[in-house]
N, CA, C, O and CB atoms as a CASP TS submission, in Angstrom:
PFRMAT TS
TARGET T0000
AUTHOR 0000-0000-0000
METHOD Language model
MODEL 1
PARENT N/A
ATOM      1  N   UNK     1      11.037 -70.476  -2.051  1.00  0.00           N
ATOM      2  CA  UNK     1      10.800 -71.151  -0.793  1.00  0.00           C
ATOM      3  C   UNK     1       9.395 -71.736  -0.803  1.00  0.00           C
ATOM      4  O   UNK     1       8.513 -70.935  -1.114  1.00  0.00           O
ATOM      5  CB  UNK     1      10.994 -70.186   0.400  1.00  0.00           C
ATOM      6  N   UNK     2       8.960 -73.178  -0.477  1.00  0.00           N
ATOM      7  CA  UNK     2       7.828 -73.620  -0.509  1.00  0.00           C
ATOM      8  C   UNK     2       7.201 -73.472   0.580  1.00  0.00           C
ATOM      9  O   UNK     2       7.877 -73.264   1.588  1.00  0.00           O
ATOM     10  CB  UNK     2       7.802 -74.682  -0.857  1.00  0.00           C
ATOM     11  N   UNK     3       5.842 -73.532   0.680  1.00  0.00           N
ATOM     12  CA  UNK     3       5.002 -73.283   1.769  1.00  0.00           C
ATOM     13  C   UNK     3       4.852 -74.591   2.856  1.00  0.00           C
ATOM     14  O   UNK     3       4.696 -75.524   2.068  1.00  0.00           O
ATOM     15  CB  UNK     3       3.617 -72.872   1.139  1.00  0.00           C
ATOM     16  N   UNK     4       4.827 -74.950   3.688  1.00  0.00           N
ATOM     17  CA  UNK     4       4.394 -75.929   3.906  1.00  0.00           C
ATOM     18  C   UNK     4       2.651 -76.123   4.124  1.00  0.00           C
ATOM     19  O   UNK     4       2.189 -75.005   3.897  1.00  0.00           O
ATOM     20  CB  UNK     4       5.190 -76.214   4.856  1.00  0.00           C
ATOM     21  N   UNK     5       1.869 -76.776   4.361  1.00  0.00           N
ATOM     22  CA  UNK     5       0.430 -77.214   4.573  1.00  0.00           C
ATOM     23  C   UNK     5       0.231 -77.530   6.150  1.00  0.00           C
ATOM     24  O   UNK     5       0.969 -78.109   6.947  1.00  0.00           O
ATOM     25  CB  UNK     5       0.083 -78.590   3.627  1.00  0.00           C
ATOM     26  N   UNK     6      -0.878 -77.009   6.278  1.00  0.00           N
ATOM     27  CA  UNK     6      -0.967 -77.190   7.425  1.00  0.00           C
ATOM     28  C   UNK     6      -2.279 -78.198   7.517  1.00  0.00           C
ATOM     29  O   UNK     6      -3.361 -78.108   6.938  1.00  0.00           O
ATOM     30  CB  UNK     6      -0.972 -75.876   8.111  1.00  0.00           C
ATOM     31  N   UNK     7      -1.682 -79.421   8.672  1.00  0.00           N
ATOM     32  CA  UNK     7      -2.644 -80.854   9.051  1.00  0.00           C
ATOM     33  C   UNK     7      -3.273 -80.489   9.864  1.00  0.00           C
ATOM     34  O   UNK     7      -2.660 -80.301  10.915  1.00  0.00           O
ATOM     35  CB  UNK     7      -2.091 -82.183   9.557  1.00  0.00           C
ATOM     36  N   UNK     8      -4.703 -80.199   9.879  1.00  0.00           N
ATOM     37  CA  UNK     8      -5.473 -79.993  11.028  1.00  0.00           C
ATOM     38  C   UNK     8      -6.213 -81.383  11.649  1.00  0.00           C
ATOM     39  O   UNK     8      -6.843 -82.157  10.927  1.00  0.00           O
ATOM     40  CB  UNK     8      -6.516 -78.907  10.632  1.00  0.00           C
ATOM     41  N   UNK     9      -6.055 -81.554  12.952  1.00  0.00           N
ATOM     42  CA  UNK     9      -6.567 -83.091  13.661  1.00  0.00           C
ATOM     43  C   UNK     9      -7.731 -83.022  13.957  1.00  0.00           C
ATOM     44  O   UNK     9      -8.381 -81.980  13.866  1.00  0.00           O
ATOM     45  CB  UNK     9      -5.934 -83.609  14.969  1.00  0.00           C
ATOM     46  N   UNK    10      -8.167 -84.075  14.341  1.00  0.00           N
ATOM     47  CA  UNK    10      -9.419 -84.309  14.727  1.00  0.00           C
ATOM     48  C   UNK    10     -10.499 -83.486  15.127  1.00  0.00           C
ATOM     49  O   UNK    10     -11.660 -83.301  14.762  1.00  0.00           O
ATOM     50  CB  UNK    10      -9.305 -84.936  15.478  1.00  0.00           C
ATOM     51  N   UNK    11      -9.359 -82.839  16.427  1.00  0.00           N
ATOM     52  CA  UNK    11     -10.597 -82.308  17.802  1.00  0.00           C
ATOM     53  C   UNK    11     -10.316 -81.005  17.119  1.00  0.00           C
ATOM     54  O   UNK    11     -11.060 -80.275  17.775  1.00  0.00           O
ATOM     55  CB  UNK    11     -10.197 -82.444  19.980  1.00  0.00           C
ATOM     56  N   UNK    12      -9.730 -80.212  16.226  1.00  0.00           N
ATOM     57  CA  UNK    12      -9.976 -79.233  15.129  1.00  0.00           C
ATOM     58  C   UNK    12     -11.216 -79.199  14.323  1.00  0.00           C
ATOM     59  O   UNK    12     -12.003 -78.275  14.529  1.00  0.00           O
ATOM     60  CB  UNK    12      -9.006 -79.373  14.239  1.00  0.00           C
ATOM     61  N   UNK    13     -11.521 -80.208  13.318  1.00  0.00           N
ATOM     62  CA  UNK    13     -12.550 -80.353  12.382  1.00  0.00           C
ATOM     63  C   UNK    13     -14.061 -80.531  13.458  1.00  0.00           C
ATOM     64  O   UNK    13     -15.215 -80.153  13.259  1.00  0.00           O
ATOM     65  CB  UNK    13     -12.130 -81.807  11.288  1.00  0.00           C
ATOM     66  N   UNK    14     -13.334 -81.393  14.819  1.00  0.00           N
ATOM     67  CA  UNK    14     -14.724 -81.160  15.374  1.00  0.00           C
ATOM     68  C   UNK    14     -14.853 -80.296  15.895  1.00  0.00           C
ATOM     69  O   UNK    14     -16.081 -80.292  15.979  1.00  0.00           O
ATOM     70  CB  UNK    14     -15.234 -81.874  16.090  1.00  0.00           C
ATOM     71  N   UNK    15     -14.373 -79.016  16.622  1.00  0.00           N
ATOM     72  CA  UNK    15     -14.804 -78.104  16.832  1.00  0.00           C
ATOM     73  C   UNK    15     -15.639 -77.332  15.259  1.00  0.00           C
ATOM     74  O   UNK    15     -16.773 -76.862  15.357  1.00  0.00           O
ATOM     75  CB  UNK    15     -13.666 -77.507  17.553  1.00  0.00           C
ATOM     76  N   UNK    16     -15.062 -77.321  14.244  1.00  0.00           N
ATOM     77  CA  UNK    16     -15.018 -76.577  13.613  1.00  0.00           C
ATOM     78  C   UNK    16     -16.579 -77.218  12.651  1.00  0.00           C
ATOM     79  O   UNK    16     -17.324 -76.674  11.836  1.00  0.00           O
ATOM     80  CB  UNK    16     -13.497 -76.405  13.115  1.00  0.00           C
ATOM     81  N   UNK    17     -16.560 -77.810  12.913  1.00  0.00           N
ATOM     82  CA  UNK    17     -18.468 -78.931  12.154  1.00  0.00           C
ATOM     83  C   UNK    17     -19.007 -78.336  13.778  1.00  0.00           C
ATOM     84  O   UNK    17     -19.603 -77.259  13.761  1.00  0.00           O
ATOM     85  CB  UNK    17     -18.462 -81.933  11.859  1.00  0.00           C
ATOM     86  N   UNK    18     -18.861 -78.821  14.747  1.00  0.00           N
ATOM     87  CA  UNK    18     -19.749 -78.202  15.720  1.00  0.00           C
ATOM     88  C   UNK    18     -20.483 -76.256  16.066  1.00  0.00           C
ATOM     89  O   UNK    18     -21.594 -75.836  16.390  1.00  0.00           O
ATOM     90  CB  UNK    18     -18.879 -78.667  16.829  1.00  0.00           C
ATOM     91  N   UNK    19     -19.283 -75.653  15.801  1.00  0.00           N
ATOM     92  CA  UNK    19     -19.560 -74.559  15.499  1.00  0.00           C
ATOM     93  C   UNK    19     -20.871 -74.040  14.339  1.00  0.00           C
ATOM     94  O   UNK    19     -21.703 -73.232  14.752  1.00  0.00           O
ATOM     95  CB  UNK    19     -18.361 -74.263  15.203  1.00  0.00           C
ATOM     96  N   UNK    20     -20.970 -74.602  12.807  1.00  0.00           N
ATOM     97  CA  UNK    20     -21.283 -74.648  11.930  1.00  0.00           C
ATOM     98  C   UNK    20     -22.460 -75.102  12.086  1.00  0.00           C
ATOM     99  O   UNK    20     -23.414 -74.436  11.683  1.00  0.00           O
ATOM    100  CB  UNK    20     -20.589 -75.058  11.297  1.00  0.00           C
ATOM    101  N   UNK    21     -22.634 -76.274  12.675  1.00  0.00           N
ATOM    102  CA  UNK    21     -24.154 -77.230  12.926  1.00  0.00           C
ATOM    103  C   UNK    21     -24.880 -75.634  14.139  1.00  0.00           C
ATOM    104  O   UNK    21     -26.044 -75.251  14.260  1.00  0.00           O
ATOM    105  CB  UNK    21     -23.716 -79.605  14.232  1.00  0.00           C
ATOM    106  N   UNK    22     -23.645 -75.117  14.783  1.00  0.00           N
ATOM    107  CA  UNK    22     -25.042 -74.471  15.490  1.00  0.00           C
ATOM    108  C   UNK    22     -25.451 -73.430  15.161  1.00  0.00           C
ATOM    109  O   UNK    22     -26.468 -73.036  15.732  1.00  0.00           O
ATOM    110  CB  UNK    22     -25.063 -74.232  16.763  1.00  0.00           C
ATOM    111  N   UNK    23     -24.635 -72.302  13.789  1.00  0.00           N
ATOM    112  CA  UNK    23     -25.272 -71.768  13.317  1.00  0.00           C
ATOM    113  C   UNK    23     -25.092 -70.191  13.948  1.00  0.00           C
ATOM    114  O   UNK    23     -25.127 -69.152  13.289  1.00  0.00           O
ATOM    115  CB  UNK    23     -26.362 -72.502  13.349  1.00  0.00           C
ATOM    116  N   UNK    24     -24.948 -70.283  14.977  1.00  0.00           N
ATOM    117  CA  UNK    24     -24.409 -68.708  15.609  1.00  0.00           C
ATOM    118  C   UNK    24     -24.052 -68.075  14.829  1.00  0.00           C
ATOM    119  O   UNK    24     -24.818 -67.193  14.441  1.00  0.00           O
ATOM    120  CB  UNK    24     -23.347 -68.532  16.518  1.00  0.00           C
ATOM    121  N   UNK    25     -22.541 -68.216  14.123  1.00  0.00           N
ATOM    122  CA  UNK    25     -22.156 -67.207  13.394  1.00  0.00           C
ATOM    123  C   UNK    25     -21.658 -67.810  11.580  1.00  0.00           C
ATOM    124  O   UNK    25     -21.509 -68.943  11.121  1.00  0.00           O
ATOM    125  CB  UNK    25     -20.884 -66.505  14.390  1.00  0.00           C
ATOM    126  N   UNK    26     -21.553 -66.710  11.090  1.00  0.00           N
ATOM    127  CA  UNK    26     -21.222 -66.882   9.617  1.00  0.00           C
ATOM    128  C   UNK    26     -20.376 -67.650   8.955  1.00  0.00           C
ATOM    129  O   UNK    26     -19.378 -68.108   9.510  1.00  0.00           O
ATOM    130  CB  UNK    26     -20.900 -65.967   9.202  1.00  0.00           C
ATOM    131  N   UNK    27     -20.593 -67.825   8.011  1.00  0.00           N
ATOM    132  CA  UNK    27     -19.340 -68.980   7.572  1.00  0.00           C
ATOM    133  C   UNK    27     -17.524 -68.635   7.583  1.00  0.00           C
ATOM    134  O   UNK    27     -16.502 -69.320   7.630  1.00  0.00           O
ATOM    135  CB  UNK    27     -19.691 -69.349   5.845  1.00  0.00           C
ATOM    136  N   UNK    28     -17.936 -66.844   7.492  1.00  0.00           N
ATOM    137  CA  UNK    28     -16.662 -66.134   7.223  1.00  0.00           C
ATOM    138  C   UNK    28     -15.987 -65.853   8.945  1.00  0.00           C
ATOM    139  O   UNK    28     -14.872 -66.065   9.422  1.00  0.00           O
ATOM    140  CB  UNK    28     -17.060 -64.498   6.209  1.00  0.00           C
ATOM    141  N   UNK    29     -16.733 -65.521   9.286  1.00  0.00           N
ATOM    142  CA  UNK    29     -16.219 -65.627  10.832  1.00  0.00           C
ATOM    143  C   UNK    29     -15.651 -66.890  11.448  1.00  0.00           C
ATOM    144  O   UNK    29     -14.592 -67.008  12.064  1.00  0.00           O
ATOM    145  CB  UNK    29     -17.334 -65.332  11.720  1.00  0.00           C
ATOM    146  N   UNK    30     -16.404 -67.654  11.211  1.00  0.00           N
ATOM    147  CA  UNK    30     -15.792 -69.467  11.425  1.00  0.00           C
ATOM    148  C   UNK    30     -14.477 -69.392  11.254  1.00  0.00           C
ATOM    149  O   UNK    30     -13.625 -69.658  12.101  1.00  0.00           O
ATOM    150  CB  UNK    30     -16.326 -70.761  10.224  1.00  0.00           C
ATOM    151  N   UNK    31     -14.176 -68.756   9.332  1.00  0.00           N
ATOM    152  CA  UNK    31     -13.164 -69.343   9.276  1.00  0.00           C
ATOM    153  C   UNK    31     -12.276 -68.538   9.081  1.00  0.00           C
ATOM    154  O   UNK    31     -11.353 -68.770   8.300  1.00  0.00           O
ATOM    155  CB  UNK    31     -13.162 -70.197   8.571  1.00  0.00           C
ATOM    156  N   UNK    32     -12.429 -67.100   9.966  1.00  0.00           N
ATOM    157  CA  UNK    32     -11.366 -66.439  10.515  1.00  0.00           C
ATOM    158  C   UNK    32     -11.243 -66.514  11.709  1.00  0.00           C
ATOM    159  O   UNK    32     -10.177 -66.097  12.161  1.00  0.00           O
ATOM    160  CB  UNK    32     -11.314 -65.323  10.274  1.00  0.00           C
ATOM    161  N   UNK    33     -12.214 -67.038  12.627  1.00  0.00           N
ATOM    162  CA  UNK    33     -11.592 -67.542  14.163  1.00  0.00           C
ATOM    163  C   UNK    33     -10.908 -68.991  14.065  1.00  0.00           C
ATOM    164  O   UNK    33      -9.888 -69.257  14.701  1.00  0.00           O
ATOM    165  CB  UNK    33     -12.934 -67.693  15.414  1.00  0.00           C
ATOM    166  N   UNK    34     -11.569 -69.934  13.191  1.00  0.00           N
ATOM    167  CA  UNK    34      -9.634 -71.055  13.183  1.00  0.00           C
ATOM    168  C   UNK    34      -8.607 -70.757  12.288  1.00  0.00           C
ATOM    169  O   UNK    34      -7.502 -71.256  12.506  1.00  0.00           O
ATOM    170  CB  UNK    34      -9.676 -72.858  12.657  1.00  0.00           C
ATOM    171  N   UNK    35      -8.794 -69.930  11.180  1.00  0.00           N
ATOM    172  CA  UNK    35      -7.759 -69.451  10.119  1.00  0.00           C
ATOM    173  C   UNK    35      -7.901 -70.465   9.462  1.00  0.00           C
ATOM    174  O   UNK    35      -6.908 -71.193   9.497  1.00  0.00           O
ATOM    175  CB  UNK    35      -6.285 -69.115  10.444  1.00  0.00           C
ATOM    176  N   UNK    36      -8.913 -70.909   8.735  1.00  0.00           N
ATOM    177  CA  UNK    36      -9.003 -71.726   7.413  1.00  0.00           C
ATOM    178  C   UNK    36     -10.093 -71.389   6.471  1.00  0.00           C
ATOM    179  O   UNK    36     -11.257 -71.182   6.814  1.00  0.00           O
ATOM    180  CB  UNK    36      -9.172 -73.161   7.708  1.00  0.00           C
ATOM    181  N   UNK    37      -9.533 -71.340   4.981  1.00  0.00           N
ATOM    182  CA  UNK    37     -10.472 -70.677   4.192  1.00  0.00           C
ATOM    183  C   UNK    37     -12.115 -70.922   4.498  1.00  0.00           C
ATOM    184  O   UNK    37     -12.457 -71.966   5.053  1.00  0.00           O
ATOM    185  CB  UNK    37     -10.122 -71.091   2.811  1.00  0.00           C
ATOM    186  N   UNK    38     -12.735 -70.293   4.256  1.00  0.00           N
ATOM    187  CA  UNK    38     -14.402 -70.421   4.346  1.00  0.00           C
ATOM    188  C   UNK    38     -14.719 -71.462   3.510  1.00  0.00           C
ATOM    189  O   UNK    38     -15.689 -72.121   3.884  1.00  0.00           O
ATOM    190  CB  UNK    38     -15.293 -69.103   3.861  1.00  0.00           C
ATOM    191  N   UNK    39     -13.985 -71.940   2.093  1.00  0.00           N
ATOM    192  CA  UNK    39     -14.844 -73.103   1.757  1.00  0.00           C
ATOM    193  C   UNK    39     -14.227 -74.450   2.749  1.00  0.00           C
ATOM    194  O   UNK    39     -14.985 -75.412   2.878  1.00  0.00           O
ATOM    195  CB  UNK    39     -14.729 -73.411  -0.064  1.00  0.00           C
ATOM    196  N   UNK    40     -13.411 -74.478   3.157  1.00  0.00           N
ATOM    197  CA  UNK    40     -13.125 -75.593   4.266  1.00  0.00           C
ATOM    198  C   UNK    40     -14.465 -75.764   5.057  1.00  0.00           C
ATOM    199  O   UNK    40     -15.111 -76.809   4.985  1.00  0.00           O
ATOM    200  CB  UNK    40     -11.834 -75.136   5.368  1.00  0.00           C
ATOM    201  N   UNK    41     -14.867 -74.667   5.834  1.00  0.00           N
ATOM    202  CA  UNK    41     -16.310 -75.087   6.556  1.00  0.00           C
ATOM    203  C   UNK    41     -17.113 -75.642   6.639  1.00  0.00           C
ATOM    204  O   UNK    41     -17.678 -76.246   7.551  1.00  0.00           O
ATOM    205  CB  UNK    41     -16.908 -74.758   6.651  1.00  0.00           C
ATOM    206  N   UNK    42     -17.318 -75.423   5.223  1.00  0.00           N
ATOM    207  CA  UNK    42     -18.689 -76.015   3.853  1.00  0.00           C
ATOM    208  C   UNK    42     -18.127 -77.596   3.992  1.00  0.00           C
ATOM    209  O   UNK    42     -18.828 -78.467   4.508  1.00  0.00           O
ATOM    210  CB  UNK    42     -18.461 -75.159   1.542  1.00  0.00           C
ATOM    211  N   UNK    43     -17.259 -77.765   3.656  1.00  0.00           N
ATOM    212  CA  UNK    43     -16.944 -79.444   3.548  1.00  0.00           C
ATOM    213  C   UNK    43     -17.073 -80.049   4.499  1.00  0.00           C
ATOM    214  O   UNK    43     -16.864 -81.262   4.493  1.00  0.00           O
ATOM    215  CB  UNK    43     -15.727 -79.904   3.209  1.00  0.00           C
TER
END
């Protein structure tokens, strides 16, 4: 059975760069509060 991928939109990536620019919390926390790997963040 194949996986499908999941498309994350816009107002996703911008939350998710806004979070990051401010630095509060860790990269690993980031990206277990949207559920996307930690190097996603970085990019």
């Amino acid at each position: 059975m194949r996986c499908t991928r999941r498309n994350h939109g816009a107002t996703v990536k911008a939350q998710v760069t806004l979070a990051a620019v401010k630095g509060e919390k860790t990269l690993a926390e980031l990206a277990e509060r949207f559920r996307i790997h930690p190097t996603q963040v970085i990019e």
